[in-house]
C-alpha positions in Angstrom: -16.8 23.0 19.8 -19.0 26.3 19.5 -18.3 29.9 18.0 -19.7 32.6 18.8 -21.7 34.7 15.9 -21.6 38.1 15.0 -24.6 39.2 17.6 -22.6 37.2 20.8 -24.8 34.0 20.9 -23.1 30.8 20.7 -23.9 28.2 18.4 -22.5 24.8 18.4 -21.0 23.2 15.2 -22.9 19.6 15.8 -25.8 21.3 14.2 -24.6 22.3 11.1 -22.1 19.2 10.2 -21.8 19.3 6.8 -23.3 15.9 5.1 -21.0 15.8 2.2 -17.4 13.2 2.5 -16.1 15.5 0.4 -16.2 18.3 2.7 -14.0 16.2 5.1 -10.8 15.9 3.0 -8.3 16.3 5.9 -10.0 13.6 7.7 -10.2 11.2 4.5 -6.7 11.4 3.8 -5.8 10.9 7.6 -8.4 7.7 7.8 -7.6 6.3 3.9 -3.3 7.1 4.7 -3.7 5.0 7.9 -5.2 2.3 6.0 -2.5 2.4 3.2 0.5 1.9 5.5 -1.3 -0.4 7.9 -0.9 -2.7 4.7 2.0 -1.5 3.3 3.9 -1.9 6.7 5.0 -5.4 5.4 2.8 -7.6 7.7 2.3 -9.8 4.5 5.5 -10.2 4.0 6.8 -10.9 8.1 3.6 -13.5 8.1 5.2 -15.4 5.2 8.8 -15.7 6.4 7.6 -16.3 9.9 7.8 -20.6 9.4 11.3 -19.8 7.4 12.8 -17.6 10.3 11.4 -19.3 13.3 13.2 -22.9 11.4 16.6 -20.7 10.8 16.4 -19.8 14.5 16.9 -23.9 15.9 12.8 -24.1 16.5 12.2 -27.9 16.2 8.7 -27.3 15.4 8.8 -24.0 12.9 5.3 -24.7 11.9 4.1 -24.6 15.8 6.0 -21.5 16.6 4.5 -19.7 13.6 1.1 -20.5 15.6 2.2 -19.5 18.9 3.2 -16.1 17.1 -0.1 -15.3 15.2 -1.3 -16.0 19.0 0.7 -13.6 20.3 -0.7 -11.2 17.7 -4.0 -11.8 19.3 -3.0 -11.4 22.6 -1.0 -7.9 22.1 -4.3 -6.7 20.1 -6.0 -7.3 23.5 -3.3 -5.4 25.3 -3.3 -2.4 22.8 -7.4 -2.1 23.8 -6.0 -1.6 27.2 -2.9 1.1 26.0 -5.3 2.9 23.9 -6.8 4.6 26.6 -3.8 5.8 28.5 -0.6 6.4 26.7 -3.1 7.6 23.2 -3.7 6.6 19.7 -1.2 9.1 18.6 1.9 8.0 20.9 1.0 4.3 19.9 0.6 5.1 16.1 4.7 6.5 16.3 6.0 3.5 18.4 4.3 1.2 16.2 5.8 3.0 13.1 9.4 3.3 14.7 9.5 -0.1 15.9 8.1 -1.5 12.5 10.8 0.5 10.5 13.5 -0.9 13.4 12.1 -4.1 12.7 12.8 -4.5 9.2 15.9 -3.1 9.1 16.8 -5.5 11.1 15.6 -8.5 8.8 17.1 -6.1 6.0 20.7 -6.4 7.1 20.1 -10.3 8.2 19.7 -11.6 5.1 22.0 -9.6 3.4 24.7 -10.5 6.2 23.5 -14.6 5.3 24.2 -13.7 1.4 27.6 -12.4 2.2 28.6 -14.9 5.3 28.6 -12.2 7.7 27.6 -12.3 11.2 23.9 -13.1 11.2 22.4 -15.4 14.4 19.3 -16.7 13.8 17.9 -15.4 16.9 18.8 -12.1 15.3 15.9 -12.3 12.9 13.7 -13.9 15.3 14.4 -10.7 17.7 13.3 -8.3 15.2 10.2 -10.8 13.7 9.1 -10.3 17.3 9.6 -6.4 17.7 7.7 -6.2 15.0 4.8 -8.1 15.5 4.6 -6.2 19.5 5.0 -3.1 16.7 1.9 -3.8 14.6 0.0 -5.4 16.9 -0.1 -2.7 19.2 -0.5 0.3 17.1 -0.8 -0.6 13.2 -3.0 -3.2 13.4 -6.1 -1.3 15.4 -5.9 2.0 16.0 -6.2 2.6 12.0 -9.7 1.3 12.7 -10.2 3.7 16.0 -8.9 6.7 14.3 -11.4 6.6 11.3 -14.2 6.1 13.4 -13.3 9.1 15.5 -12.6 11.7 13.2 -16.0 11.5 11.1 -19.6 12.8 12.1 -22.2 10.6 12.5 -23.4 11.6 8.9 -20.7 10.3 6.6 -18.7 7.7 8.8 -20.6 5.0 6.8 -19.3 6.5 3.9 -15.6 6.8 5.5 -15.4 3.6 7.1 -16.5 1.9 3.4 -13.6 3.8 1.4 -11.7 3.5 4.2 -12.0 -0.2 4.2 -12.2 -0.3 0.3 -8.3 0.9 0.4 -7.3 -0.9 3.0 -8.1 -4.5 1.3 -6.8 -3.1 -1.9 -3.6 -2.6 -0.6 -3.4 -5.8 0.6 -4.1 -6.9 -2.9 -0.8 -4.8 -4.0 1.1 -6.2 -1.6 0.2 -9.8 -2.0 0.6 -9.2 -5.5 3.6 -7.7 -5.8 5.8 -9.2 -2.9 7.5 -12.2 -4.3 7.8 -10.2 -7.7 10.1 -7.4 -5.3 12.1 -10.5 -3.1 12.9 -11.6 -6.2 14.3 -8.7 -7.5 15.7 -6.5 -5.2 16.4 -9.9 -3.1 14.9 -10.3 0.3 17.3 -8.0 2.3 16.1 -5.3 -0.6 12.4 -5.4 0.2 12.4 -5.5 3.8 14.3 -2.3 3.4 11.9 -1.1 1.3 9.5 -1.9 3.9 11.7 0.4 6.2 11.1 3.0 4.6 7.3 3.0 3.9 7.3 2.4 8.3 9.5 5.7 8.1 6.9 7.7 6.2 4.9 6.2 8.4 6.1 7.6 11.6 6.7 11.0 9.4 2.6 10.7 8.4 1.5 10.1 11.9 3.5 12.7 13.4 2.4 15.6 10.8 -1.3 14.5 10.1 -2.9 12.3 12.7 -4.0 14.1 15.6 -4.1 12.8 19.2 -8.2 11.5 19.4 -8.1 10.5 23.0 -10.5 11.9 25.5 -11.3 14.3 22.9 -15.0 15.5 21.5 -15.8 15.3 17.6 -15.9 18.8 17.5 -12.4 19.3 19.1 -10.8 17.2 16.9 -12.2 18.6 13.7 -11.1 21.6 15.3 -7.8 20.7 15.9 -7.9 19.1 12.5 -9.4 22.3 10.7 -9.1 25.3 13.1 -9.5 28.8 11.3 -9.4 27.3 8.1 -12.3 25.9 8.3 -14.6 27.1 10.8 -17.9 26.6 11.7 -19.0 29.6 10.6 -17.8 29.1 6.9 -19.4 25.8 7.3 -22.6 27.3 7.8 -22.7 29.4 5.2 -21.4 26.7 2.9 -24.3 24.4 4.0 -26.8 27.7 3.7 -25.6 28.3 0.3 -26.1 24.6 -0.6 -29.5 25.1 0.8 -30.3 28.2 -1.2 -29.2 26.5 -4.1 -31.4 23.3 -4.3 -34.2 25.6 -3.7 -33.6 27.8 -6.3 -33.1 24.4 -8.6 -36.7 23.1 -7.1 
């Protein structure tokens, strides 16, 4: 975007970017928040009760329909490439989110209905396994990755993409780490219902902070991102101030 100065001219913000990650902070806790509940979403835990559900469900082979699954996975990942570009990062940020948190509420009352003999078909939790691998393989698995290299200049995406990645693995860690400690004590229905609700915040997240990248300039979205709070006038006279004050230090 451009603003105009106090004597008319324009002058566009690409120019005076500031160089600093720190000077991004709305954008780093968009990119590292996407990152945290794109592990957090419980795609650990779905992966390892994929081979147990697909067997409850009547599969003769469990093992081969866990395969054809993770291929599916691959396939939808192609098919969000495609989606990106019309319906939005945004829009498919939410419908992941909502059908995630569907998802394993759905797995959440399964297994409790299984520990209380209620009604609970097998192709019940294969329905939702599949809603919400379509779910995170459409929006939460990828976009994450789109959004933080879209929202960053040139001049510290290196930097964003590295913390951004840094967080992302270490959730994983967390999760890894921590799952079979949570199924065993808030039982299985208890932690996919946990997971519910992290997909909730999810939505909430996306829906307050993350804002719609398509078809959309660098300098519109920080200025959708910033607007008057941070305009690129203040950031020029940060960056001038900065400026003055290594030469003053020289």
């Amino acid at each position: 975007f451009a603003f105009e100065s106090e004597g008319g001219s324009v002058a566009s913000m690409t120019s005076i970017r500031s160089h600093r990650i720190a000077d991004y902070r709305r954008c780093l806790v968009v990119s590292v928040g996407l990152m945290v509940f794109q592990q957090l979403s419980g795609f650990h835990a779905i992966m390892m009760f994929t081979t147990d559900i697909c067997a409850q469900a009547g599969l003769s082979n469990a093992e081969l329909s866990t395969m054809i699954v993770i291929s599916a996975q691959v396939l939808l990942t192609a098919l969000s490439c495609a989606l990106v570009e019309t319906a939005g990062r945004r829009l498919l940020l939410q419908i992941a989110g909502a059908t995630m948190c569907l998802a394993h509420l759905g797995l959440s009352y399964y297994y409790l209905a299984r520990e209380h003999s209620l009604w609970a078909p097998p192709w019940l939790a294969l329905l939702c396994l599949s809603t919400y691998v379509v779910g995170y393989s459409v929006g939460m698995g990828p976009i994450p990755w789109i959004v933080l290299a879209e929202i960053f200049p040139v001049e510290v995406v290196g930097t964003a993409s590295s913390l951004g990645t840094a967080v992302g693995w270490a959730s994983s860690l967390v999760v890894c780490w921590v799952f079979r400690g949570a199924q065993a004590a808030l039982g299985a229905d208890g932690a996919f219902l946990l997971f519910a609700f992290i997909c909730l915040g999810c939505f909430v997240f996306v829906t307050a902070l993350v804002p719609e990248t398509r078809g959309k300039s660098l300098e519109q979205i920080l200025w959708v991102m910033y607007g008057p709070m941070q305009s690129a006038r203040q950031v020029a006279k940060k960056n001038v101030e900065l400026a003055d004050a290594k030469l003053l230090g020289a």
